[in-house]
C-alpha positions as CSV (number, residue, x, y, z in Angstrom):
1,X,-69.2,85.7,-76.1
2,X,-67.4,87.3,-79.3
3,X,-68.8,88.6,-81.9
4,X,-69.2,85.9,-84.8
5,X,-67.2,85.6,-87.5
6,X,-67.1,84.0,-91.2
7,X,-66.0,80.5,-89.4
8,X,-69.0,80.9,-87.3
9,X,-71.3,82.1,-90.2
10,X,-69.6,78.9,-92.2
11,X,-70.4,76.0,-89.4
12,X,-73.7,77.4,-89.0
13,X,-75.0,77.1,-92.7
14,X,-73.6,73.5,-92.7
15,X,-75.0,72.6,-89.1
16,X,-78.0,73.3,-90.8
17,X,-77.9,71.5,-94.1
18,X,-76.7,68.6,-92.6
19,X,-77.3,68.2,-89.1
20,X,-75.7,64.3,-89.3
21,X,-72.4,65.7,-88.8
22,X,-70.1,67.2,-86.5
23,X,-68.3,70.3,-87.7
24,X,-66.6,71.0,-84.6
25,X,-63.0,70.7,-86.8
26,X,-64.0,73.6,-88.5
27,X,-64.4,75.7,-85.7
28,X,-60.6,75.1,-84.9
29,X,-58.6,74.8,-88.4
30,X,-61.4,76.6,-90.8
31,X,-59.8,79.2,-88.4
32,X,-56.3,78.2,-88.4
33,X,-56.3,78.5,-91.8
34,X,-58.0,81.4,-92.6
35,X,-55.4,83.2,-90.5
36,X,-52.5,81.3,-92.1
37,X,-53.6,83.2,-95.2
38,X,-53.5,86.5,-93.8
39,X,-50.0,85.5,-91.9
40,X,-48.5,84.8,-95.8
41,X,-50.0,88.4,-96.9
42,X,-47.7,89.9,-94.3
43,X,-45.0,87.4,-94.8
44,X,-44.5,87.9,-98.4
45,X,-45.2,91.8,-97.5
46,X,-42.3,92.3,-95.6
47,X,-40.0,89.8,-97.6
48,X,-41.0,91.8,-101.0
49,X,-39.7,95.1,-99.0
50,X,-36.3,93.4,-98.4
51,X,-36.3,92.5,-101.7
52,X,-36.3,88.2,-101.1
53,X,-39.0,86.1,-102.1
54,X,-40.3,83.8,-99.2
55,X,-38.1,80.8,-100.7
56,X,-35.1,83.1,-100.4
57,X,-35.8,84.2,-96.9
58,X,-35.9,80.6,-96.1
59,X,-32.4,79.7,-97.3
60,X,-31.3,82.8,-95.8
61,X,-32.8,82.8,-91.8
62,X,-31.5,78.9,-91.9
63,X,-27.9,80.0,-92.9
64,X,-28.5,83.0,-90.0
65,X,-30.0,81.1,-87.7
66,X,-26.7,78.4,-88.2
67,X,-24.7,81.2,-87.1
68,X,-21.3,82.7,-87.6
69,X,-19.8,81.9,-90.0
70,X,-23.3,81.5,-91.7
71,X,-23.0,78.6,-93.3
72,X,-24.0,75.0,-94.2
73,X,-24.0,72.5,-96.2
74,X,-27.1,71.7,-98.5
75,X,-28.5,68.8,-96.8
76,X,-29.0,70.7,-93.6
77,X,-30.6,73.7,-95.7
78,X,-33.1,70.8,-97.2
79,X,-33.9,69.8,-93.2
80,X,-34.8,73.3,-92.0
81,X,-36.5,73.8,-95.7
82,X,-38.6,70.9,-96.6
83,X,-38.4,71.4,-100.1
84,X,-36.5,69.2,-102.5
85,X,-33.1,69.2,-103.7
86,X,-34.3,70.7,-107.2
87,X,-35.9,73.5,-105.2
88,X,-33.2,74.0,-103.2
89,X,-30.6,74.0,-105.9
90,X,-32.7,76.7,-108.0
91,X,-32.7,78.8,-104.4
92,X,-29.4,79.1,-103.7
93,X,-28.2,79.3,-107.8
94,X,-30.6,82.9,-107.3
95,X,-29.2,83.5,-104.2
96,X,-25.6,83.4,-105.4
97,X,-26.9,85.5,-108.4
98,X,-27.6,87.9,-106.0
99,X,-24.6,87.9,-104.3
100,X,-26.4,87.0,-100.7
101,X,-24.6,83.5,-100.5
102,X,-21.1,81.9,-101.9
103,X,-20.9,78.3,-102.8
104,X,-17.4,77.7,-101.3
105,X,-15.8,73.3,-101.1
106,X,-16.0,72.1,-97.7
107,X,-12.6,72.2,-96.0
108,X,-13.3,69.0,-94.1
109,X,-14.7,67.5,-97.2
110,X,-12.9,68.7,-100.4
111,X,-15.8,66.9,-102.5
112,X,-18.9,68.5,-100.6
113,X,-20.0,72.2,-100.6
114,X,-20.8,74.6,-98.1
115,X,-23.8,77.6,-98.6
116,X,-22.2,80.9,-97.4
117,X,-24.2,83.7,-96.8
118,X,-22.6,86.6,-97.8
119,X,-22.5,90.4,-95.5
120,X,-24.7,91.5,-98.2
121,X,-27.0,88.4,-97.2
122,X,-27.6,89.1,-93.7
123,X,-28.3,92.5,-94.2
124,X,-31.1,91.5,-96.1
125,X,-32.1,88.7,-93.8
126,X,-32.0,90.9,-90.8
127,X,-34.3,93.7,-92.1
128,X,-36.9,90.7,-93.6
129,X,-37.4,89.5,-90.1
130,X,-37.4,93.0,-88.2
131,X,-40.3,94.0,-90.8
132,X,-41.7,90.4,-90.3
133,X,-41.6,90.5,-86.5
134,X,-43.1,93.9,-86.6
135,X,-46.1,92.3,-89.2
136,X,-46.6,89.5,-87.3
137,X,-46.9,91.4,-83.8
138,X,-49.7,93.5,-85.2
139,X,-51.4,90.7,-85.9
140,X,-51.4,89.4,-82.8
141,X,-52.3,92.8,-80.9
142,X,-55.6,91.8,-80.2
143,X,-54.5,89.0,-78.0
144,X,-53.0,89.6,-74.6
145,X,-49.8,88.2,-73.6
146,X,-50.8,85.1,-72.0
147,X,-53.6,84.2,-74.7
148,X,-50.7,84.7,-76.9
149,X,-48.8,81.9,-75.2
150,X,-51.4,79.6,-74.3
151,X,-52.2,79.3,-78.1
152,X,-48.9,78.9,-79.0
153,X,-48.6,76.1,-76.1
154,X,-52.0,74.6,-77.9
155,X,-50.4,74.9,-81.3
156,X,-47.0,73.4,-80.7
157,X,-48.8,70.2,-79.0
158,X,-50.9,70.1,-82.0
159,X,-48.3,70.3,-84.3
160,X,-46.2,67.7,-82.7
161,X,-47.1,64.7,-84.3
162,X,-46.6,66.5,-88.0
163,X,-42.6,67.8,-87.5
């Protein structure tokens, strides 16, 4: 058996002031939790080092992930982001500050706009994820390989019924 940790050190104390209840959730997303905390210290980590905040990095992997020419319009920014159209709007007015994205009118659509992420942008973008990949592997080096993806398997069945 591992060693225990604060989760365990947690369920135990309220196991024993109140024996009525089952605290078996804990054991799972006390845990879950805790390490989605140390998962955002790395995340905003490596996004500080390329110089985005983690909203930013956001607006940017979508546009990257979309592909050349890395861009869309902002309703499919506000799918991949979940955050509202005020948010949004705020994001990509810094952005285009920056000079990492252009607004530019939609070709097909002469009243709608398209996001562009500029050269500039995707450099930025692709260092953030190289130093968040790198981050993120660390923190999984104490699980082997196939731990690794029988977790994420476990994860991504939980997480289902939520996306």
């Amino acid at each position: 058996m591992p060693p225990a940790d604060e989760v365990d050190r947690i369920v135990q104390a309220w196991t024993r002031e109140r024996p009525d209840l089952d605290f078996a959730p804990l054991q799972v997303l006390s845990r879950v939790s805790r390490l989605a905390r140390h998962l955002d210290r790395e995340r905003r980590a490596a996004f500080e080092a390329s110089g985005l905040e983690p909203g930013e990095f956001d607006v940017l992997s979508a546009l990257r992930r979309a592909g050349s020419p890395y861009q869309l319009r902002p309703a499919g920014l506000l799918q991949q982001t979940l955050v509202s159209s005020g948010t949004m709007t705020y994001r990509i007015d810094r952005l285009a500050e920056r000079g990492l994205v252009e607004r530019r009118t939609d070709p097909h659509d002469g009243r709608g706009i398209l996001v562009v992420m500029t050269d500039r942008g995707r450099e930025r973008v692709d260092g953030a994820i190289r130093l968040l990949l790198d981050a993120e592997a660390t923190l999984l080096d104490g699980l082997p390989a196939g731990d690794q993806e029988r977790l994420a398997g476990l994860l991504r069945t939980l997480s289902l019924d939520f996306d």
